[in-house]
C-alpha positions in Angstrom: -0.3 13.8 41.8 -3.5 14.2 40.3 -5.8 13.8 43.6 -3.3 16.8 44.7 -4.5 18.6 41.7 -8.0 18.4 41.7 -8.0 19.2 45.5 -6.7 22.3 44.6 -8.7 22.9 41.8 -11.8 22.2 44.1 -11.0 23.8 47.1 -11.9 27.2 46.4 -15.1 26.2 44.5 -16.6 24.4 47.7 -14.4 25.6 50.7 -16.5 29.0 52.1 -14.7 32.5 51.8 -14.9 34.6 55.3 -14.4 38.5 54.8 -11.9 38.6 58.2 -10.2 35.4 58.0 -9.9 32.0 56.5 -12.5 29.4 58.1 -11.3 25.9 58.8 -13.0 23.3 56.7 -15.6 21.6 58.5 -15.5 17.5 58.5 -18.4 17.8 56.0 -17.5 19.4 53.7 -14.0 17.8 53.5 -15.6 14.5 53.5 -18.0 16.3 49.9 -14.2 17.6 48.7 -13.0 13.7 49.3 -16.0 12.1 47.3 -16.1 14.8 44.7 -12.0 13.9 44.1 -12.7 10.4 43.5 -15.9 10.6 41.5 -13.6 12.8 39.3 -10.8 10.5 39.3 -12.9 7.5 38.4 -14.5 9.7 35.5 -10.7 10.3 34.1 -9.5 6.5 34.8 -12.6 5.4 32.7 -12.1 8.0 29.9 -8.1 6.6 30.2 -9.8 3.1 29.6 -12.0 4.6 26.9 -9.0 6.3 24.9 -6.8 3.0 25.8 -10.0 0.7 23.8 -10.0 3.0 21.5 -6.9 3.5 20.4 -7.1 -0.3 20.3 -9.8 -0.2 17.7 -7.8 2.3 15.6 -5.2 0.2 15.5 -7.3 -3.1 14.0 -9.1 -0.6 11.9 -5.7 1.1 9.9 -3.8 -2.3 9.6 -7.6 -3.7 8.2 -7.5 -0.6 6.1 -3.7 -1.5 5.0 -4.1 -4.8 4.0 -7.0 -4.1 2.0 -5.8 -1.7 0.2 -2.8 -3.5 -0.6 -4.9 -6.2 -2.1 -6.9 -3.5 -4.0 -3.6 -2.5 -5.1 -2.8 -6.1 -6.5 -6.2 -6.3 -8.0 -5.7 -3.3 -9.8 -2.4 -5.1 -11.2 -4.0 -8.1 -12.3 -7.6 -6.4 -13.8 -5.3 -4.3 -16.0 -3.1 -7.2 -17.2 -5.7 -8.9 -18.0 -7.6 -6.2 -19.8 -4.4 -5.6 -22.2 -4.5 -9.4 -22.9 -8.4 -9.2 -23.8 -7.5 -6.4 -26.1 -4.4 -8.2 -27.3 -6.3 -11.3 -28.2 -9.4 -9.1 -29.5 -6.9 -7.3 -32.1 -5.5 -11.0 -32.9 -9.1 -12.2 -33.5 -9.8 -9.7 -35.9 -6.5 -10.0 -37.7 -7.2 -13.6 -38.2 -10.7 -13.0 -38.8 -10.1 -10.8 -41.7 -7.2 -13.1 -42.5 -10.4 -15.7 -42.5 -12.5 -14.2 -44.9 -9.9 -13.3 -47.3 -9.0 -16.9 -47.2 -12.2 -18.2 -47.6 -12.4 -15.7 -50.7 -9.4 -17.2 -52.1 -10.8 -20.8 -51.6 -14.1 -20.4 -52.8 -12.4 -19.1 -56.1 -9.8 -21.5 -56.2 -12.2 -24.1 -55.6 -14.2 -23.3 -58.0 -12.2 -22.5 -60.5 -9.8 -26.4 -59.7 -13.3 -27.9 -59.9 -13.6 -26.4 -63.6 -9.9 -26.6 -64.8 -9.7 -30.0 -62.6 -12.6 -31.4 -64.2 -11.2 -30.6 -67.9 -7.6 -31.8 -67.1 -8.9 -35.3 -65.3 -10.6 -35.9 -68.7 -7.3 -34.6 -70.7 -5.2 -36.7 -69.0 -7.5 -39.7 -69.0 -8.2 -39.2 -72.5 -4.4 -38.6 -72.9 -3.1 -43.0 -73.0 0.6 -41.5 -74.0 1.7 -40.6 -71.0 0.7 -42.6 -67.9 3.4 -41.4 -65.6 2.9 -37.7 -66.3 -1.0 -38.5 -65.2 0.0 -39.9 -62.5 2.0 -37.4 -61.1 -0.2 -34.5 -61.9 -3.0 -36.3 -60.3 -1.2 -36.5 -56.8 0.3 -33.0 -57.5 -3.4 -32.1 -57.6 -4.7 -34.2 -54.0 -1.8 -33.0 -52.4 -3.2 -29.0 -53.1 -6.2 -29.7 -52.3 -5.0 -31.9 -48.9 -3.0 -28.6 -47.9 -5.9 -26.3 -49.1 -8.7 -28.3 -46.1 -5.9 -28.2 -43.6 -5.1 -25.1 -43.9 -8.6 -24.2 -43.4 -9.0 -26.4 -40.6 -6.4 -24.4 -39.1 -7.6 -21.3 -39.4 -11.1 -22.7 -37.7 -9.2 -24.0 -34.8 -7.3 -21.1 -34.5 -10.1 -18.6 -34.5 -12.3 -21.3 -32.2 -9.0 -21.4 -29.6 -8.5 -17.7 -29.3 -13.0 -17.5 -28.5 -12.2 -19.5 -26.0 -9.5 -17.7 -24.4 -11.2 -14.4 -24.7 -14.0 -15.6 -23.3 -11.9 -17.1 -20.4 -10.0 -13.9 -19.8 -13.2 -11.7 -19.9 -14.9 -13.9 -17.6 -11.6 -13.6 -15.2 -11.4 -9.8 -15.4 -15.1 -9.5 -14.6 -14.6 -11.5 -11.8 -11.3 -9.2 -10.5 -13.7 -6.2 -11.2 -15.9 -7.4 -8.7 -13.9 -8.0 -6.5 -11.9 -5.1 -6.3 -15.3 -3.3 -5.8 -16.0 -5.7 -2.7 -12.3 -4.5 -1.7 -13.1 -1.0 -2.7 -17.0 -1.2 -0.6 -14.6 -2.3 2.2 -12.0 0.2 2.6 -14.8 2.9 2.3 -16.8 1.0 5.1 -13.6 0.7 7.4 -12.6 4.8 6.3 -16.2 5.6 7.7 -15.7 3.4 10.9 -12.1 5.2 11.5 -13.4 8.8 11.3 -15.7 7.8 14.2 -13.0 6.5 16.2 -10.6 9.6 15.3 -13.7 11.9 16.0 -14.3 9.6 19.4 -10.3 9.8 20.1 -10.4 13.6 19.5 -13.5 13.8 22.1 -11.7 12.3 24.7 -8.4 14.0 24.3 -10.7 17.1 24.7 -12.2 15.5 28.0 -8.6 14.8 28.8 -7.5 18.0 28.6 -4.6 17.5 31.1 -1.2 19.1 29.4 0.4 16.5 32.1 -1.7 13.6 30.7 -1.2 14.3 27.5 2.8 14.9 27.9 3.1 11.9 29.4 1.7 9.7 26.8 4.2 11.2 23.9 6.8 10.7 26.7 5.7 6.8 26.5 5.4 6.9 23.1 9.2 7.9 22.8 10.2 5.3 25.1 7.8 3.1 23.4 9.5 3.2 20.2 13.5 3.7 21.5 13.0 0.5 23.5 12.0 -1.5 20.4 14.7 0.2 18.0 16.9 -0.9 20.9 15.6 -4.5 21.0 15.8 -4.9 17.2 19.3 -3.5 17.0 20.4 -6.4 19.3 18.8 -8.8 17.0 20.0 -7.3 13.5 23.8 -8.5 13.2 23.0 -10.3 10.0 22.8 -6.9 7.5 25.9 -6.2 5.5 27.2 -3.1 5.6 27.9 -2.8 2.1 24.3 -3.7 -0.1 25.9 -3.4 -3.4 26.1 0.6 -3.3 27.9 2.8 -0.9 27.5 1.9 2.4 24.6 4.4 3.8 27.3 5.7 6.3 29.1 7.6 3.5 26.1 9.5 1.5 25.8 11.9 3.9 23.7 14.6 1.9 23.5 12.4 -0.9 20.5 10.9 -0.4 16.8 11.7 -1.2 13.8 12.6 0.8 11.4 9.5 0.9 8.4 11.3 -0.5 7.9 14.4 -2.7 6.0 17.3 -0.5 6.8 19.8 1.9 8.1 19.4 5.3 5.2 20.7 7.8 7.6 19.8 10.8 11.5 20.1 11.1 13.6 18.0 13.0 14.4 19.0 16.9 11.5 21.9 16.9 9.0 21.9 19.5 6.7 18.9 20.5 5.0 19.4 24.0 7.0 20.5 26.8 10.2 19.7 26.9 9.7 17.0 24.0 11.3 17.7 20.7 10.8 15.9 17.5 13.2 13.1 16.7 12.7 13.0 13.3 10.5 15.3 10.5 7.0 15.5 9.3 6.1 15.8 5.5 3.0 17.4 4.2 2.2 14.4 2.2 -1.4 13.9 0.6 -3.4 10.8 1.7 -1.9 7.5 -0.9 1.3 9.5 -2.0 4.1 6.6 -2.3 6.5 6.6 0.8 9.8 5.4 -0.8 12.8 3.7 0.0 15.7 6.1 0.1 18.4 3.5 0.3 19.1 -0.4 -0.1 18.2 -2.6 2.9 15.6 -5.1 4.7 12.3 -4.2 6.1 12.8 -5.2 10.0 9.3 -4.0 11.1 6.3 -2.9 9.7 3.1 -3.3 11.6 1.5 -0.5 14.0 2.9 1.6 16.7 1.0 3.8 19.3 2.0 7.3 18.1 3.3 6.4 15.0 0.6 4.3 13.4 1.3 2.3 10.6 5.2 2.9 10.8 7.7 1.2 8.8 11.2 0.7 9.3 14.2 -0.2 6.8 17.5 -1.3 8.3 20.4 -0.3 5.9 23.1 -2.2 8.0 25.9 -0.3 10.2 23.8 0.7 12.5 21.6 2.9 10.2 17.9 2.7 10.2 15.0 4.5 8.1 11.6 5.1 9.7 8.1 5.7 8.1 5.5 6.8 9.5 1.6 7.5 9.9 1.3 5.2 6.7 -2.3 4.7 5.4 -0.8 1.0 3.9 2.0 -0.8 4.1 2.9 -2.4 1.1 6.2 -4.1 2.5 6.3 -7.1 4.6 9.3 -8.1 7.2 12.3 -9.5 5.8 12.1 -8.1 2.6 14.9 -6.8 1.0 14.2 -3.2 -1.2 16.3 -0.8 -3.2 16.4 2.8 -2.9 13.4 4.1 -4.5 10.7 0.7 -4.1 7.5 1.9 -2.5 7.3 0.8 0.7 3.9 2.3 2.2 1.3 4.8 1.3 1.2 8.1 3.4 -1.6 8.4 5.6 -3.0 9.7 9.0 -2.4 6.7 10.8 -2.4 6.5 15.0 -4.9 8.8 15.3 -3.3 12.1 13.6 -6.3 14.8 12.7 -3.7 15.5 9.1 -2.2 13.3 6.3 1.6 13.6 6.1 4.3 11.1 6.5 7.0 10.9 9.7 10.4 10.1 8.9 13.1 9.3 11.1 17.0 8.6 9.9 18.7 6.6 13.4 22.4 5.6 14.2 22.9 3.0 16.5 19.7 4.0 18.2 19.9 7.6 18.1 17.8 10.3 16.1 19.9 11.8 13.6 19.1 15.0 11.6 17.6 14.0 8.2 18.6 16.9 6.4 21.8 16.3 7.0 21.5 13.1 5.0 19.0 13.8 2.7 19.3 16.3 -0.5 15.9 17.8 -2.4 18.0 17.9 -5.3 18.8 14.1 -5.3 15.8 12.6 -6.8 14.7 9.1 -6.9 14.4 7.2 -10.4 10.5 7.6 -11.6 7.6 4.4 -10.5 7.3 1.9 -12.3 4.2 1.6 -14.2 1.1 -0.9 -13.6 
């Protein structure tokens, strides 16, 4: 098909024009139209190899990008919870410390003034013969103050020495999860860098490729890409309940809501390419917007798919599955169960797509359903929890 092509393309450019009548082709110049077809196929098959490798490197580079920024993410988490317990134990510290002083206050005082009154009542009551049992009593009265007075003290020392230590500890731990979420942060903005050159190389050779055929034929297989792998994971879910502990998914119908909060750039069934239709709809979403859940169920895939990038997909038993696309991370992993509203990814431009958005997909049984016939702008999702 394509040699057929280019030999048409060619034929006027190197076949000579006679003013009465056509001219056969001489055998030379057929055999220069022959080898000028196949030097320009084996240009295309190469840039076909070229797009295939790197398409291949975009992959490793987004699911690089996804997992580091998921442990940035968890970084994040942890440096924060351990700065509130530095600042908890700071304010403690200085409670105690002030606590401290005004106890050292009282002692010194109290000391002080038990030496003096001690002093004169010792000699009272040892100058005192008539009662022996009332010295006596006073006298341990008097050690058992002063016993509780030193380990009180000690106390408070060993107190203010243990929470030091601890803050010390804790400041030395958030330093080090400082650091390292700037390693994580030095490598996602390396790995960003190295993606733009592979989207700017993609876009270069989709520009050499400037087939309409070519290009159709590639969403084509990335359709059939995708259908044959809901297909192959809807034979192998038969373990999701129907029922999660809500209504089954089958009965919200226009009850549900949209998965992120943006416009829709792209509606469901409007023109792809050619014949191609969308099977699902595209969000306007910016880069790191959370892509949530919009109903209970398990996380059956999440990795990367040729035209979809980092896509992940929630199966909410009876059939119905949720997809989510062009991710930039994806914070779920497979087999993991998640309510309506739990993050599940971050929007992105993943696969190659020149805009940030998310692509969302609603399927019964294998099929593309309209989403907003199931999903309702007014229907909100409960707010994100706070790190």
């Amino acid at each position: 098909m394509t040699r057929r092509l280019l030999l048409l393309l060619l034929l006027p450019t190197l076949l000579p024009v006679s003013g009465a009548a056509d001219t056969a082709p001489s055998k030379a110049q057929l055999e220069k139209l022959k080898s000028r077809i196949s030097e320009l196929s084996e240009v295309q098959n190469r840039e076909l190899r070229e797009r295939d490798s790197v398409q291949a490197s975009l992959r490793e580079a987004e699911l690089r990008i996804s997992r580091l920024t998921r442990e940035q993410r968890s970084l994040e988490k942890k440096a924060s919870t351990a700065q509130q317990r530095l600042k908890n134990l700071e304010a403690e510290q200085a409670v105690l410390a002030a606590e401290k002083r005004t106890q050292l206050d009282w002692l010194g005082k109290t000391v002080r003034a038990s030496y003096q009154a001690g002093r004169q009542e010792r000699i009272k009551l040892l100058l005192n013969q008539e009662q022996p049992d009332q010295i006596a009593r006073l006298l341990r009265y008097q050690e058992y103050y002063q016993r509780a007075r030193a380990d009180r003290l000690k106390a408070v020392n060993g107190e203010l020495d243990e929470l030091k230590a601890i803050a010390l500890r804790v400041d030395k731990a958030r330093q080090v999860l400082l650091d390292k979420r700037s390693d994580v942060q030095r490598h996602a903005d390396k790995l960003q860098g190295a993606q733009k050159e592979r989207q700017t190389t993609l876009a270069s050779l989709n520009r050499s490729l400037d087939d309409r055929g070519s290009n159709l034929n590639q969403l084509k297989a990335d359709q059939q890409r995708l259908q044959k792998l809901l297909e192959d994971m809807q034979r192998s879910l038969n373990d999701i309940p129907a029922d999660l502990g809500g209504k089954p998914f089958g009965k919200l119908a226009g009850k549900l809501p949209w998965p992120v909060e943006a416009r829709i750039s792209t509606g469901y069934n409007s023109r792809r390419e050619g014949a191609l239709r969308w099977q699902g709809v595209i969000f306007n979403a910016a880069p790191g917007t959370p892509v949530r859940a919009i109903h209970s169920g398990r996380v059956v895939f999440a990795d990367w798919l040729r035209g979809y990038g980092l896509l992940t997909i929630v199966d909410h038993g009876n059939g119905y599955l949720t997809l989510y696309g062009y991710n930039q991370s994806l914070l779920r992993e497979v087999g993991e169960w998640v309510s309506a509203g739990d993050s599940l990814a971050l929007a992105g431009n993943s696969g190659g797509n020149r805009t940030n958005g998310l692509y969302f997909e609603i399927r019964h049984r294998g099929k593309a359903v309209n989403p907003t016939r199931w999903c309702n702008q007014r229907v909100t999702l409960p707010p994100l929890a706070q790190n």
